[in-house]
C-alpha positions as CSV (number, residue, x, y, z in Angstrom):
1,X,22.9,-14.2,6.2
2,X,23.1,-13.2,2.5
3,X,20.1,-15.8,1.8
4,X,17.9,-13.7,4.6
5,X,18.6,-10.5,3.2
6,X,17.5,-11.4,-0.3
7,X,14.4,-13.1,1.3
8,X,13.6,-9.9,3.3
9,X,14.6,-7.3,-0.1
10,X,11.3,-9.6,-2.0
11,X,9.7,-9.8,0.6
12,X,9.6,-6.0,1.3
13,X,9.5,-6.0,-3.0
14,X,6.1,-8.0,-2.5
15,X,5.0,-5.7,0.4
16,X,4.7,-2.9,-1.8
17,X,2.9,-4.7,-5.2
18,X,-0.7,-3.7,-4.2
19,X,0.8,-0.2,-4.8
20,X,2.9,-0.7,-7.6
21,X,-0.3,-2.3,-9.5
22,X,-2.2,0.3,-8.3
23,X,0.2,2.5,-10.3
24,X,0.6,0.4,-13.4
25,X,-3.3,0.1,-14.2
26,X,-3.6,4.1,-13.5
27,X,-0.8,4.7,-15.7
28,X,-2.0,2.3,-18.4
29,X,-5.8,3.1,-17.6
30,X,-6.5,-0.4,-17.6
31,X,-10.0,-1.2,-18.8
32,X,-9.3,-4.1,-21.6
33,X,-10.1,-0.9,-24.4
34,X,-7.4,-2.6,-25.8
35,X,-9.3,-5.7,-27.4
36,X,-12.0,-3.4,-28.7
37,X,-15.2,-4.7,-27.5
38,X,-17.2,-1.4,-27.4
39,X,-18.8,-2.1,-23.8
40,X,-16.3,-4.3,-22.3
41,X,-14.1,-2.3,-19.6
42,X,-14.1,-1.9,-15.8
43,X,-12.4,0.3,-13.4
44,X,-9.8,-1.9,-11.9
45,X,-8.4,0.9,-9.7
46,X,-12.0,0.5,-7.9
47,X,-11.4,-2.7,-7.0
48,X,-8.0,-2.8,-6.0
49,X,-8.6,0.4,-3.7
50,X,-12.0,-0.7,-2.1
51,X,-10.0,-4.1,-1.5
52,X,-6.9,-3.4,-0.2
53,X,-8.6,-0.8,2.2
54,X,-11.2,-3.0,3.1
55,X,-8.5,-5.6,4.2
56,X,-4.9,-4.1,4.6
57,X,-5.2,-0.1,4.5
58,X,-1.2,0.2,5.6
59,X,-0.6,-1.2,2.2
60,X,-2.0,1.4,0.6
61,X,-2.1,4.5,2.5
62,X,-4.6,7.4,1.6
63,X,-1.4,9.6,0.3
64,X,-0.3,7.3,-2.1
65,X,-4.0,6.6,-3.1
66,X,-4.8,10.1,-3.9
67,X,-1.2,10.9,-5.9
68,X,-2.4,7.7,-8.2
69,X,-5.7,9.6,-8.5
70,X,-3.3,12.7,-9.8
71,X,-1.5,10.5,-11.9
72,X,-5.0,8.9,-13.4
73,X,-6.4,12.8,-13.9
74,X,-3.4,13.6,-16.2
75,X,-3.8,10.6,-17.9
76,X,-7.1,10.1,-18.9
77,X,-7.7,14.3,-19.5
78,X,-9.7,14.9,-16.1
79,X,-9.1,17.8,-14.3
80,X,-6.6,17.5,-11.1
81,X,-8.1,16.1,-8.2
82,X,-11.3,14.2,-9.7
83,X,-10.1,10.7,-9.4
84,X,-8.1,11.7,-6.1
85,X,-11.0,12.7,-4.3
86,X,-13.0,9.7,-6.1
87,X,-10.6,7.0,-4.7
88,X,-10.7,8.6,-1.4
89,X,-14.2,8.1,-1.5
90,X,-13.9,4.3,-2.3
91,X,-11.6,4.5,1.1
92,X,-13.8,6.1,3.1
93,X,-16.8,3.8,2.4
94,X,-14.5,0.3,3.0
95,X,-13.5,2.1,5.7
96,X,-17.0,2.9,7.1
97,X,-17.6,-0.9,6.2
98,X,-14.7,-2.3,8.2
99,X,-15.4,-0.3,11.2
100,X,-18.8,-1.4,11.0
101,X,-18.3,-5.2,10.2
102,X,-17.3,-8.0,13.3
103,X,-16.9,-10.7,10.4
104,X,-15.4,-10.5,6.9
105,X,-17.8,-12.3,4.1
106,X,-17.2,-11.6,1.1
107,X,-20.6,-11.7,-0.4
108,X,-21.8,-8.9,1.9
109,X,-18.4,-7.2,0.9
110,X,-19.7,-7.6,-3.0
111,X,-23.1,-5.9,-2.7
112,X,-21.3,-2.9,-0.7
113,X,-19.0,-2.3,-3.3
114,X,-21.7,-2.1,-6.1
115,X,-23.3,0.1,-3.7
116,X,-20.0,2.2,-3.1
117,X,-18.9,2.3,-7.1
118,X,-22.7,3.3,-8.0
119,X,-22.3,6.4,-5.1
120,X,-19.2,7.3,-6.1
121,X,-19.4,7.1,-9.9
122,X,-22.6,9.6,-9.9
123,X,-20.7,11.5,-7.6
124,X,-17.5,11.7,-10.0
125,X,-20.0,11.9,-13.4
126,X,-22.3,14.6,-11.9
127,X,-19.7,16.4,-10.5
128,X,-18.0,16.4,-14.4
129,X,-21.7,17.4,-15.9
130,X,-22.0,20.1,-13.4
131,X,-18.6,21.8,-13.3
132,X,-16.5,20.9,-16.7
133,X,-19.1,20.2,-19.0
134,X,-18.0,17.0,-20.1
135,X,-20.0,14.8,-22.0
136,X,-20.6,11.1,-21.1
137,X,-22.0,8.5,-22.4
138,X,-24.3,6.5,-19.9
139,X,-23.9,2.9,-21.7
140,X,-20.3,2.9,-21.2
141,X,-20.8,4.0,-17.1
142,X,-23.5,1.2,-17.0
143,X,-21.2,-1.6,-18.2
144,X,-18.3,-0.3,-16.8
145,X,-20.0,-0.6,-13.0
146,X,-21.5,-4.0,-14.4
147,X,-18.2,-5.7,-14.9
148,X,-16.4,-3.7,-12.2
149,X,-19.0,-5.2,-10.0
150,X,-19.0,-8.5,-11.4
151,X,-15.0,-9.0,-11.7
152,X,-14.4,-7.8,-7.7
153,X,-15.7,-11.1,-7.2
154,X,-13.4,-12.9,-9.0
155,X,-10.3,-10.5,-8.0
156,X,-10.6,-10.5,-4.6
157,X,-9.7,-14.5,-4.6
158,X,-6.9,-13.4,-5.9
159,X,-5.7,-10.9,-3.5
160,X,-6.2,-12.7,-0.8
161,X,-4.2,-15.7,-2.1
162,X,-1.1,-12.4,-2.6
163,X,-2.3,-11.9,1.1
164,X,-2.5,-14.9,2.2
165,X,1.2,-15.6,0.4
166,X,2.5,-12.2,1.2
167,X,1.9,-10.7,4.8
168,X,1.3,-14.5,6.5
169,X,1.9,-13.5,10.1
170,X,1.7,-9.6,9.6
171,X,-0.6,-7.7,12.0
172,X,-3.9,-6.7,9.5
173,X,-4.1,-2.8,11.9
């Protein structure tokens, strides 16, 4: 008995790490700034939304999603509600593409997300321009989609070997 209640306490634990990375990289702003290589970062709150709502929305639920976008606002100087309504997009547009989709390939997947993170970064960069006046450097917004793009690849093996390890047996809807 007390060896199935520790299974099911990691279990739940594991159920919920999608969302606690979610709010570890908007907390840190992760984009590998760190190492200093001047046009080196990506937007891994991109892909961790677009993929976890692409495959498992009920990990992630659209609250919790847009309270990380808060949370990203006051950390990176944005005004409230900017990255909220940004992630939200991401959601709605792996949304739209599951709905839309009879079979999952991952390649088709790919392009739609460099479609989605072009849409919804001009969105979230004209939106700045427009309204706050904030100045932005294009270069940076160019590699940052670039490597965004390029590393969904490589992450979403990754999540779905935490999927595959993690909710075996769980309903995906």
């Amino acid at each position: 008995m007390a060896i199935q209640n520790k299974t099911s306490i990691f279990k739940k634990i594991f159920n919920f790490g999608p969302l606690i990375l979610l709010y570890i990289s908007v907390m840190n702003e992760f984009d590998l700034n760190y190492f200093d290589y001047k046009y080196f970062s990506f937007n891994f709150p991109f892909i961790l939304i677009y993929y976890w709502s692409l495959k498992r929305i009920q990990t992630l639920s659209y609250g919790y999603i847009f309270i990380a976008g808060l949370f990203n606002d006051v950390v990176i100087g944005f005004p409230l509600g900017v990255s909220g309504l940004t992630y939200l997009l991401i959601c709605g547009f792996a949304a739209y593409l599951r709905n839309i989709t009879l079979r999952s390939n991952l390649f088709n997947e790919w392009l739609f997300f460099l479609f989605t993170i072009l849409v919804v970064t001009a969105i979230n960069y004209l939106m700045l321009i427009t309204f706050f006046s904030i100045e932005v450097n294009y270069y940076e917004i160019a590699a940052n989609i670039l490597f965004t793009f390029i590393l969904y690849y490589i992450f979403s093996y990754i999540f779905e070997g935490y999927q595959k390890l993690f909710f075996r047996g769980q309903a995906n809807d």
